[in-house]
C-alpha positions as CSV (number, residue, x, y, z in Angstrom):
1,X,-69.3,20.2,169.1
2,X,-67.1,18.0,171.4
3,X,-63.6,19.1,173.2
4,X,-60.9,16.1,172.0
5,X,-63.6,14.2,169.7
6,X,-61.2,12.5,168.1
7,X,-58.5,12.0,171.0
8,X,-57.7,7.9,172.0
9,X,-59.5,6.4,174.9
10,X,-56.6,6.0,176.6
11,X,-56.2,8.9,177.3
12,X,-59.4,9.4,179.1
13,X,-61.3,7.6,182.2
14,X,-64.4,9.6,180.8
15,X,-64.7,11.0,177.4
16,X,-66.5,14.5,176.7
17,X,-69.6,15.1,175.7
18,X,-71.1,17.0,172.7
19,X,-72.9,20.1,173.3
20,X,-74.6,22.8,171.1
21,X,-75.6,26.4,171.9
22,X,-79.1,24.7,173.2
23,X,-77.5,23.3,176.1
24,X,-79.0,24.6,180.0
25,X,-77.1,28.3,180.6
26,X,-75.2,26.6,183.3
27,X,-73.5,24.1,180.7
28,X,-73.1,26.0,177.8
29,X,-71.4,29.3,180.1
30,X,-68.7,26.3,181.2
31,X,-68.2,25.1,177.5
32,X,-67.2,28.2,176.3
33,X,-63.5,26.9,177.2
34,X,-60.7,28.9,175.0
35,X,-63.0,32.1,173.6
36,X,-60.8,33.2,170.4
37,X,-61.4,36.6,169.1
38,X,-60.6,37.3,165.7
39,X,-61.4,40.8,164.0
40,X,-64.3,41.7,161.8
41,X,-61.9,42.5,159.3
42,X,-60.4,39.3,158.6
43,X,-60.9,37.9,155.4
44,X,-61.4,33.9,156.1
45,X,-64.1,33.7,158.8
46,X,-66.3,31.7,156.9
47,X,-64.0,29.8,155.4
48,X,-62.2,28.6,158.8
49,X,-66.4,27.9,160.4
50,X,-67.1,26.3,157.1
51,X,-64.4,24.0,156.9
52,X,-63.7,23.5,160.8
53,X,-59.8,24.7,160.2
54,X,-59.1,24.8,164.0
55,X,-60.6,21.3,165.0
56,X,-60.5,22.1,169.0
57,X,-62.0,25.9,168.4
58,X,-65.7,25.6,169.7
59,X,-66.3,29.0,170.3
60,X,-65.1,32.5,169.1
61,X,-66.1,36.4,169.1
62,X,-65.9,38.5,165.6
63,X,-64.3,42.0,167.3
64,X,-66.2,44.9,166.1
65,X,-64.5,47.2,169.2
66,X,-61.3,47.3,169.7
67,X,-59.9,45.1,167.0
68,X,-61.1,47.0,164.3
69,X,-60.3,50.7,163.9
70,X,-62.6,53.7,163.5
71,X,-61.8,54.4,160.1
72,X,-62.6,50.3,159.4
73,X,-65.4,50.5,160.8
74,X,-68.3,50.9,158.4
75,X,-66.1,48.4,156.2
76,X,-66.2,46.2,159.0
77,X,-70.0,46.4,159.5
78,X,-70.6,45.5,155.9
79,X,-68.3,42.7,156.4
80,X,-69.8,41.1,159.3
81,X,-73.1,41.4,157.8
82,X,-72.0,39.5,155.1
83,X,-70.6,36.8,157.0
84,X,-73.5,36.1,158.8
85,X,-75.3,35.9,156.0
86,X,-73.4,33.9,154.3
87,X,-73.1,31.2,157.3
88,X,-76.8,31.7,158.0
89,X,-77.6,30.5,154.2
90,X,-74.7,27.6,154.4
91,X,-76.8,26.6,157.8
92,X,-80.3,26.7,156.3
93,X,-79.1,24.6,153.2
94,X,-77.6,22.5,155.6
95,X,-74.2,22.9,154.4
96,X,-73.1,23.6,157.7
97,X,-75.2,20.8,160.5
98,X,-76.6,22.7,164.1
99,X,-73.4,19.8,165.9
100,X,-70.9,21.5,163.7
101,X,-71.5,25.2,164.3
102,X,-69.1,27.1,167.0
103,X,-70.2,29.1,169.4
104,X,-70.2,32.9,167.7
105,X,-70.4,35.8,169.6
106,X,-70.4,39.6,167.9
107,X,-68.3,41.9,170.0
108,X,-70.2,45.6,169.6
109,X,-68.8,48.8,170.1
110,X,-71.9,50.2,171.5
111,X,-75.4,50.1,172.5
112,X,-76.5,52.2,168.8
113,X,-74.3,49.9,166.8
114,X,-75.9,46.8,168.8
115,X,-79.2,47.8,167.4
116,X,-78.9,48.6,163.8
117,X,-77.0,45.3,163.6
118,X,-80.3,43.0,165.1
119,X,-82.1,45.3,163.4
120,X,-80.0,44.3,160.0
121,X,-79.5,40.5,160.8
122,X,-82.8,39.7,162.1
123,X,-83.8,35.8,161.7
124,X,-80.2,35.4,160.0
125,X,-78.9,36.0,164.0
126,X,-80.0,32.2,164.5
127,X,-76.2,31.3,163.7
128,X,-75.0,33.3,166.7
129,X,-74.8,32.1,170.3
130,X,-74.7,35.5,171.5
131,X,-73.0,39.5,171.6
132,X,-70.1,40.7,174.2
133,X,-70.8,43.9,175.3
134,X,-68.2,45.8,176.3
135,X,-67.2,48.7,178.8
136,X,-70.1,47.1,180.7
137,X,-71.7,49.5,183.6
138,X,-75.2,49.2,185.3
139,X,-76.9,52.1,183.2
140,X,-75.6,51.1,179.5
141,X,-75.6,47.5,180.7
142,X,-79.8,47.3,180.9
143,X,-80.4,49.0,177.6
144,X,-78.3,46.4,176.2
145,X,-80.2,43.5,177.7
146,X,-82.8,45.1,177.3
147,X,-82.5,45.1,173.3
148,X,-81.4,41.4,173.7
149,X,-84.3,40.5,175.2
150,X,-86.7,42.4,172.4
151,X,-84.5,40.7,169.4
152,X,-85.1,37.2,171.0
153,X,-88.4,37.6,171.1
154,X,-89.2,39.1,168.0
155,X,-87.4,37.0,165.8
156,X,-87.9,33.6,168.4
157,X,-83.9,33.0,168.6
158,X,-82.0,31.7,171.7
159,X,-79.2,34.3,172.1
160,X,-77.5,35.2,175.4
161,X,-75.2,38.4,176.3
162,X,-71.6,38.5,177.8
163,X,-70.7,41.9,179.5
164,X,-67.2,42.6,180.0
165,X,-65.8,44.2,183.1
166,X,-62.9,46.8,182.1
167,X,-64.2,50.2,182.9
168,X,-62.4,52.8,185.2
169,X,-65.3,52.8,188.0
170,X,-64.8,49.3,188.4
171,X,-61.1,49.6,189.2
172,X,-60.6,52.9,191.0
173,X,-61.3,51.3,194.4
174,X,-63.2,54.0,195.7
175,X,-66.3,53.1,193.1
176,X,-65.8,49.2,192.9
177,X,-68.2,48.1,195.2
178,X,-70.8,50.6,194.5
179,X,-69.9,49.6,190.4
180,X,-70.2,45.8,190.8
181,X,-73.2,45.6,193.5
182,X,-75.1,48.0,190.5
183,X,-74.4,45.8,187.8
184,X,-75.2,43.1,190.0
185,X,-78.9,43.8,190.1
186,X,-79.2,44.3,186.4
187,X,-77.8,40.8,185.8
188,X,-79.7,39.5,188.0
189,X,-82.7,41.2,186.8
190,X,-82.2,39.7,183.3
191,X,-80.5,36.5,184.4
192,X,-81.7,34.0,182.1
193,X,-79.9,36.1,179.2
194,X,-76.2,36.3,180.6
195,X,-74.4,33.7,179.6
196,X,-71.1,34.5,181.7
197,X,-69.4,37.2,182.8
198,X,-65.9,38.4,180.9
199,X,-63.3,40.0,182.6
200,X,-61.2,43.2,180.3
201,X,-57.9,43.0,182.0
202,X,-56.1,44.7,178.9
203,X,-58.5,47.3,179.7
204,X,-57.3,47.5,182.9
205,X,-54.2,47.5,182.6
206,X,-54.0,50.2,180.2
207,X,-55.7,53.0,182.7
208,X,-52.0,52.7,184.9
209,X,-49.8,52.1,181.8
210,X,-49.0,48.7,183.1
211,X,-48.3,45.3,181.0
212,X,-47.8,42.2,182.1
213,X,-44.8,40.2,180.6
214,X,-45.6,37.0,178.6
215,X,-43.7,35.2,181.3
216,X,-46.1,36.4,184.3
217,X,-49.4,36.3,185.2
218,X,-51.9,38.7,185.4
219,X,-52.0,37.8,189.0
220,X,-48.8,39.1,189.7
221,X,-49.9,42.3,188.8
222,X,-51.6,43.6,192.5
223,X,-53.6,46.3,191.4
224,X,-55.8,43.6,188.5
225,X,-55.2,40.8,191.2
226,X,-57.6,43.0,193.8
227,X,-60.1,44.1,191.2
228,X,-60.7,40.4,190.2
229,X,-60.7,39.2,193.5
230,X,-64.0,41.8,194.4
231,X,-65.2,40.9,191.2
232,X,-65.5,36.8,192.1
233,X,-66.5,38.1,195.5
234,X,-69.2,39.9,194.4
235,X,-70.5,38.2,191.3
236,X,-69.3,34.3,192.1
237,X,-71.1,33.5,195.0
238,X,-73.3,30.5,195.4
239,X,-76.9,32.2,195.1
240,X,-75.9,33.7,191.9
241,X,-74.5,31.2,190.1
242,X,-72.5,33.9,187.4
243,X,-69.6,32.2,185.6
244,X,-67.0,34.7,185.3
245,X,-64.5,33.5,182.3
246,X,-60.5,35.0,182.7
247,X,-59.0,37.6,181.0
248,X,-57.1,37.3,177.4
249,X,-53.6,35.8,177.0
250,X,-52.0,38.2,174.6
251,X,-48.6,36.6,174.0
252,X,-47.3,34.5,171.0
253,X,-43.8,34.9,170.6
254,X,-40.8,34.6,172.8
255,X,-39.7,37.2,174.3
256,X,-38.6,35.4,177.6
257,X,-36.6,37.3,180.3
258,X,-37.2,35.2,183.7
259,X,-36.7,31.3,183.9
260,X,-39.3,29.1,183.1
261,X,-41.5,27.4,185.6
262,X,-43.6,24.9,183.5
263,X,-42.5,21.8,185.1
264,X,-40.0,19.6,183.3
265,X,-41.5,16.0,185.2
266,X,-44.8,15.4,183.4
267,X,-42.8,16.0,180.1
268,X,-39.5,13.8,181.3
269,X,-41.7,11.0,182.4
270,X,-43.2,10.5,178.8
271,X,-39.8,11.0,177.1
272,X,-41.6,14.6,175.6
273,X,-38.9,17.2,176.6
274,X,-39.3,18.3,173.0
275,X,-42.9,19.5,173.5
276,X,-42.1,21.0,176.8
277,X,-39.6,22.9,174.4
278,X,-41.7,24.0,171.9
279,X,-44.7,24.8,174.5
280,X,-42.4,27.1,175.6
281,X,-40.7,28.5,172.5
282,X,-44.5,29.4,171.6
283,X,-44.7,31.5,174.6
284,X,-47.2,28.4,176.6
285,X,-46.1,28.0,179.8
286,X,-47.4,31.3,181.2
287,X,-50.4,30.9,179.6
288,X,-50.5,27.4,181.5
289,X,-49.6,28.7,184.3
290,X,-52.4,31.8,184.4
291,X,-55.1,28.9,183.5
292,X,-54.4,26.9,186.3
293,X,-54.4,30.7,188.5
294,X,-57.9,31.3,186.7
295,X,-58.9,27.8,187.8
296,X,-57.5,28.2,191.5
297,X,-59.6,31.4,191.9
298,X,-62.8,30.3,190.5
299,X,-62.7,31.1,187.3
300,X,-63.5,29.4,184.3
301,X,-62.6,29.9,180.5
302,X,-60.4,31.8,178.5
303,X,-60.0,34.8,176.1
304,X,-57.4,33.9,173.6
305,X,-55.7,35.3,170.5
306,X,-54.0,32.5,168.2
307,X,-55.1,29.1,167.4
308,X,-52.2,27.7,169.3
309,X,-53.6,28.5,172.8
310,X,-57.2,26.7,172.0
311,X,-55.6,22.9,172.9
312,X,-53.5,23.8,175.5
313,X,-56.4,26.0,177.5
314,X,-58.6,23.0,176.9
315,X,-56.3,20.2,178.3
316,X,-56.2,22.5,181.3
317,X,-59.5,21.8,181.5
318,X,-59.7,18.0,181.3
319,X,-60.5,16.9,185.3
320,X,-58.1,14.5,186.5
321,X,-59.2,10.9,187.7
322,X,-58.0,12.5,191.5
323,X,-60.5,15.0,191.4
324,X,-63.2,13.2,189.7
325,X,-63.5,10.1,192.6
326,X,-63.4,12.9,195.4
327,X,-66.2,14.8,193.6
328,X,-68.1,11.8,193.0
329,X,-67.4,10.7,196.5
330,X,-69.0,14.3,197.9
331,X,-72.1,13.7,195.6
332,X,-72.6,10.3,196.4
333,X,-72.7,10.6,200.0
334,X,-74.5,13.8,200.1
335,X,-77.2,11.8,202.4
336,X,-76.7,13.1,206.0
337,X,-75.0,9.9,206.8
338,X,-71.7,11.6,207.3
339,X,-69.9,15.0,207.5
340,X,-66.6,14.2,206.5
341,X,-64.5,11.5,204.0
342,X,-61.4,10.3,203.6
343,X,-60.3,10.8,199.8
344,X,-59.9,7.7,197.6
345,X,-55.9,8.4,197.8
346,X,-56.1,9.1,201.6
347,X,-54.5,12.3,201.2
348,X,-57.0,14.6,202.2
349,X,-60.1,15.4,203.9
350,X,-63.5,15.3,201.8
351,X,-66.5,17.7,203.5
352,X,-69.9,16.8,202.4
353,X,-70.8,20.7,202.9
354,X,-68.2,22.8,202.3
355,X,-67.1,20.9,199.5
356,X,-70.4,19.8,197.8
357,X,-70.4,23.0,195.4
358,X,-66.9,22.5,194.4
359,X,-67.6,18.7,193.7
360,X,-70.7,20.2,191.4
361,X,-68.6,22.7,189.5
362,X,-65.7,19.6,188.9
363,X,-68.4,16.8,187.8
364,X,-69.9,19.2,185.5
365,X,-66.2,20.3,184.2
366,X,-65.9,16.4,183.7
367,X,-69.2,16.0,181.5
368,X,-67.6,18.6,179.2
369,X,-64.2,18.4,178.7
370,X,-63.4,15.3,180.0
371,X,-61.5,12.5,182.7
372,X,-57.7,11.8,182.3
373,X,-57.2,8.1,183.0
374,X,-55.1,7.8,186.7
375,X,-51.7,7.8,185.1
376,X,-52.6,10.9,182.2
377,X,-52.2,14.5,182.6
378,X,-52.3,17.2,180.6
379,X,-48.7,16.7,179.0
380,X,-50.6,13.1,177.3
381,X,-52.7,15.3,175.2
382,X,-49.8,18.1,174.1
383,X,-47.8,14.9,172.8
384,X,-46.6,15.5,168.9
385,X,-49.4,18.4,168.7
386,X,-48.6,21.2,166.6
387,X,-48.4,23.6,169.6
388,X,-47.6,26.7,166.7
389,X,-50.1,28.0,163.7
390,X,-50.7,31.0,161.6
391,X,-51.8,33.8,163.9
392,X,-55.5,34.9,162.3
393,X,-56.5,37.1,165.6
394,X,-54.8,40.2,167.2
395,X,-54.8,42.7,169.5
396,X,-58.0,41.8,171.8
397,X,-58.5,41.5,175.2
């Protein structure tokens, strides 16, 4: 898999690079980009993995929670079973080549479910990158690792697990800490099987009753804005080296009632006011805008819903040629020489230090999705793209 394999080279000063679900933790947890969850119950899985519909989709999560309702459910299982069957034989024939295979996660409801499915799946699980576990607390939390850890080694697969934080105890204030310092030991006591760390904000949100609107963020909602804060605080610091990936965007059709703030100059410069148009008939630019929040606060990747936000949550990604020389800058002169740099455009201060993890995080950022060229931003790569599609995922968080 490669983000923009097929993108021109003048768009980018550095192109991607390929990865597979063998990469280091580190890389693979920051390749994830635009995670699209799709239902267990949809009919065309296969067919869309097979055939590579979505040519910018490297990673996705078949929904046996919340996507799928309890009277579906033992349909569903079947289902899923199925599937990953099926793709494990279209893999084995080599039908379907190790470079060409997303990322797949399995969403379970709970830990019982989780086991009668590796139980079920056994060897066939070598097609999967990994599960999501849901609802994810300290005591549930090791019995699911724990599982993970058995299945791996049993059947001699690389799998990794990605809990999701979106129960009441982390929220209610009065638990947080005493929540998130918990769960911290667990993943740190089975670190080399989390991948990243998922964030459940529709979860959240539905304890008050609350919604964001498609033309917000989920920043501006205080009460989520505070729990991911202690969240970063807790489980983003240096020594731990957890990537925690951004709640869903659940928007995809216009329902606009404030004015738009995705900026009319990178469009207007390349003659593209049409695309700024249609990003934002498709409901887009608060997407964009809650990306380059996610980004701000330390957070990297995406839950998404439809097809049409896997691009745009990707370009996002792309590091621009600004950021690139002051990272390489940082690393280059990490020597003791000197404390402090001027930047390449002399418009800011560079600290070796206090900058040196940021630079990491950016130069591995650029390995994966990419360079612009100086005079490229994200708006290059949204040119004549269909920005629309059929919707084939619903309702997740």
């Amino acid at each position: 898999m490669q983000h923009f394999e097929t993108e021109a080279e003048k768009i980018f000063y550095k192109k991607p690079q390929p990865f597979t679900k063998w990469e280091a933790p580190d890389i693979l947890a920051c390749a994830l980009g635009a995670t699209l969850y799709m239902p267990a119950s949809m009919p065309n899985i296969v067919e869309i993995i097979k055939t590579q519909k979505y040519k910018e989709l490297t990673s996705i999560v078949i929904d046996l929670e919340d996507a799928v309702g309890d009277t579906q459910l033992a349909e569903c299982e079947a289902k899923l079973i199925e599937d990953i069957s099926e793709l494990f034989m279209l893999y084995s024939s080599k039908q379907i080549l190790p470079q060409d295979l997303p990322l797949i996660f399995i969403r379970v409801r709970d830990v019982k479910q989780f086991k009668q499915l590796t139980n079920t799946l056994n060897e066939r699980q070598e097609v999967l990158t990994g599960y999501v576990f849901p609802k994810f607390t300290a005591v549930q939390g090791a019995i699911y690792f724990e599982l993970l850890e058995q299945t791996v080694q049993d059947h001699k697969l690389t799998l990794y697990g990605m809990p999701i934080l979106e129960s009441r105890e982390i929220l209610y204030k009065e638990s947080r800490m005493e929540a998130l310092f918990s769960i911290r030991e667990i993943l740190h006591k089975y670190r080399h099987s989390v991948l990243n760390v998922r964030i459940g904000a529709t979860d959240f949100c539905g304890i008050y009753g609350i919604r964001r609107r498609m033309d917000s963020t989920i920043y501006d909602i205080s009460l989520i804005r505070d729990c991911i804060a202690d969240i970063v605080n807790v489980l983003g610091r240096e020594e731990d080296g957890f990537v925690i990936s951004g709640p869903v965007w659940e928007y995809f059709s216009n329902h606009r009632i404030l004015k738009p703030t995705l900026r009319m100059t990178p469009f207007s410069e390349k003659g593209a006011l049409d695309t700024r148009k249609a990003l934002l008939d498709e409901c887009l630019d608060g997407l964009m805008k809650e990306v380059l929040m996610d980004r701000q606060n330390g957070i990297v990747g995406k839950t998404v819903i439809h097809p049409s936000h896997v691009r745009v949550v990707h370009a996002l990604y792309v590091i621009s040629y600004e950021e690139y020389l002051d990272a390489m800058s940082i690393v280059e002169n990490n020597d003791g020489q000197k404390g402090v740099l001027k930047s390449h455009y002399s418009n800011k201060m560079n600290e070796i230090k206090p900058h040196m993890k940021w630079a990491q995080r950016i130069l591995r950022q650029a390995h994966l999705y990419g360079v612009y060229h100086e005079s490229v931003d994200f708006a290059s790569l949204l040119l004549n793209q269909d920005v629309g599609g059929n919707i084939y995922a619903t309702n997740k968080k």
